[in-house]
N, C-alpha and C positions, 0 to 999 in steps of 0.2 A: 378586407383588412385583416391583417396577421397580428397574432398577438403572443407575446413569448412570455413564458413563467419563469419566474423566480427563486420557484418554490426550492428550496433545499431537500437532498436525500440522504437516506441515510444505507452507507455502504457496509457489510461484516466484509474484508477480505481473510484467507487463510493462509497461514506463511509460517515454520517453525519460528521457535522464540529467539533464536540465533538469529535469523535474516531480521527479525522482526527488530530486533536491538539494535542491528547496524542501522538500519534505515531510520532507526528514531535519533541516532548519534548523527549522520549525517545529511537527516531532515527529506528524505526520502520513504515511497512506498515503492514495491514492485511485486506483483500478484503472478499466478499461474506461469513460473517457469521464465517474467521476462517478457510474455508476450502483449505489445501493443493495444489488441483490442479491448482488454478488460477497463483498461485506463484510459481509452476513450469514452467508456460510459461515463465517469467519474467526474465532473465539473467543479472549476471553484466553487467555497463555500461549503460544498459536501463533507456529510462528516462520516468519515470512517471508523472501524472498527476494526481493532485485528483478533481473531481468535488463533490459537496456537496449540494445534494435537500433539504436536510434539516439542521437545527442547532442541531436536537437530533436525536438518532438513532427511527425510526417510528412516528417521531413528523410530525406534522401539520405546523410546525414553518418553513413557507418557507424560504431556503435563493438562491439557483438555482445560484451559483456561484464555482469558480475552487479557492480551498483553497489552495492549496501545489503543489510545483514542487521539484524533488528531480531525484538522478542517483542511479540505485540499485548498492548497496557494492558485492561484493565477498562473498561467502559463499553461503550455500541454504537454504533452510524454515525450521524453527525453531518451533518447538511445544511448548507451554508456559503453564504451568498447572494455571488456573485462579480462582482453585476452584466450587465446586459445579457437578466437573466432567467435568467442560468445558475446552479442551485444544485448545483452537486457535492458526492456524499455522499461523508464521509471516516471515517478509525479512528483511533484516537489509539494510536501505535505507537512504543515504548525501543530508537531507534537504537544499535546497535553501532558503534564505532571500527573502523573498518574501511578500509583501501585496495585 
């Protein structure tokens, strides 16, 4: 007999505060560059966490703070064509009000 948990996790991803903004505007996550597996660990109900070392993506511009807290939605990781060839995969993720 198989038995499966329920149990909720709890995820930090790291994204500068710039990626992190659009994603909370457009009700999305996307971690390490876009790439699919990370957001396969991630199941509804989980709740994430963003921490943010910087304000832009490989900027110098320190900010070393946790930008977004959010519960992943239902459904799985989504490939998003961005142009130029880049498709980065995303989660569809219920931003919390938060400062």
């Amino acid at each position: 007999m198989s038995t499966t948990s329920t149990t909720r996790k709890y995820w930090i991803a790291v994204a500068s505060a710039e990626q992190v903004r659009r994603g909370r505007g457009e009700g999305f996550m996307q971690v390490n560059h876009g790439k699919a597996a990370p957001l396969k660990r991630v199941k509804p109900g989980d709740l994430v966490i963003h921490y943010s070392p910087a304000l832009t993506l490989g900027g110098q511009d320190k900010l070393q703070s946790f930008t977004a807290i959010g519960t992943v939605k239902t459904g799985g990781t989504l490939s998003i064509r961005m142009g130029g060839g880049f498709k980065p995969y995303r989660r569809d993720v219920a931003w919390a009000k938060a400062e």
